[in-house]
N, C-alpha and C positions, 0 to 999 in steps of 0.2 A: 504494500500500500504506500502511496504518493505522500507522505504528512507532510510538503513545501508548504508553506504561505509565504507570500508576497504580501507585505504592508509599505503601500506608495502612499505616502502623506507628507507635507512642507513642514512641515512641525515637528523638528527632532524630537521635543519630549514626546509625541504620541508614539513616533514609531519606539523608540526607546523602551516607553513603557510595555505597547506590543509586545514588541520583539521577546522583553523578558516574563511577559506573563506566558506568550507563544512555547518559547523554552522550557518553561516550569511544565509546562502541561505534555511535553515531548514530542513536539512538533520544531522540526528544520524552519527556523526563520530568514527571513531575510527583509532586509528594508531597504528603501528607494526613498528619495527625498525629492523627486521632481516626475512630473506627470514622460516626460523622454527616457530618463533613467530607467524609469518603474515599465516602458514597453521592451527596452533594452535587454531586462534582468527576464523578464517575461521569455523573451525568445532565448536566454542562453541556460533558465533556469527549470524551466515547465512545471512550475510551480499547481496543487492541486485548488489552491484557493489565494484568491488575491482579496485583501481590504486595502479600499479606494479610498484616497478622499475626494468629494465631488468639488470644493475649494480650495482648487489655486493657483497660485500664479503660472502665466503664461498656458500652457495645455492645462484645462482642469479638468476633471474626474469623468464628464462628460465623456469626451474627444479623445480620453485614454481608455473608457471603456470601448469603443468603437472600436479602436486601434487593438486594445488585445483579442475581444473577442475576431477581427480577420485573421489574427494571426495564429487561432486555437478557438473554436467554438465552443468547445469543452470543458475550459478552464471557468470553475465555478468564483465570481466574483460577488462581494459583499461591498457595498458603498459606506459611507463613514462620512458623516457632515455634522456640523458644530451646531449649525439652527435645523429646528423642523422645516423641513422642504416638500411637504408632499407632491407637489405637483414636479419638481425632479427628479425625487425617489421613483415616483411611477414610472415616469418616461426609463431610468435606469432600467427600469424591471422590462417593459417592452425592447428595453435592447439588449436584454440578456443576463442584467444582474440580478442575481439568487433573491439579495435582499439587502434595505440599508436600515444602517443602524444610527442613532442620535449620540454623538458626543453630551455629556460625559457619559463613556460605556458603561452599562450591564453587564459584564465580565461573565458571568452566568450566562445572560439570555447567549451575549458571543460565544462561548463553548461550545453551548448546544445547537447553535448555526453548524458552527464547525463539524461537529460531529455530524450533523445530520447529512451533509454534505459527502466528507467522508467516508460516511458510512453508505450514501448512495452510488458513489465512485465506484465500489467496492462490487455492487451489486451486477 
């Protein structure tokens, strides 16, 4: 089984703190700090689940979801934004994002994303 995640977000402390909850829980992390980076790590990493953020600078969360799902249709993505977005969360969802989640994280409900995910990879 794939346990990659990819965490693209401009906010070193997010990915940071990702990254080490991601580790604790024994999943291969990896972080990107720029919407180019994070399609970069995308193609050289094939990562099972990526968290997006939908804000920010330059390519945002939108335009890099676009961009990875051409590059892998497959790769289950999670959106990640600071304010409630509904009406961009949705539009993620019609182009392929799994599901987005509201800053400050749920660490819990994020697990059980992950896992369910996972666990459908698997199937």
């Amino acid at each position: 089984m794939s346990k990659k995640i990819l965490v693209i977000d401009d906010e070193a402390s997010v990915c940071s703190m990702l990254k080490k909850f991601l580790e604790m829980k024994g999943y291969a992390a990896d972080i990107a700090v720029s919407g180019q980076e994070g399609i970069d790590r995308v193609r050289q990493n094939a990562p099972a689940i990526v968290l997006l953020d939908i804000r920010m600078p330059g390519m945002d969360g939108v335009e890099v979801l676009k961009e990875i799902k051409r590059i892998d249709k497959n790769v289950n993505v999670i959106m990640i934004t600071a304010v409630n977005e509904n009406e961009i969360g949705k539009k993620c969802i019609e182009l392929g994002a799994y599901d987005y989640i509201i800053k400050p994280f749920d660490l819990e409900y994020l697990e059980n994303a992950l896992l369910v995910k996972l666990f459908d990879i698997n199937d």
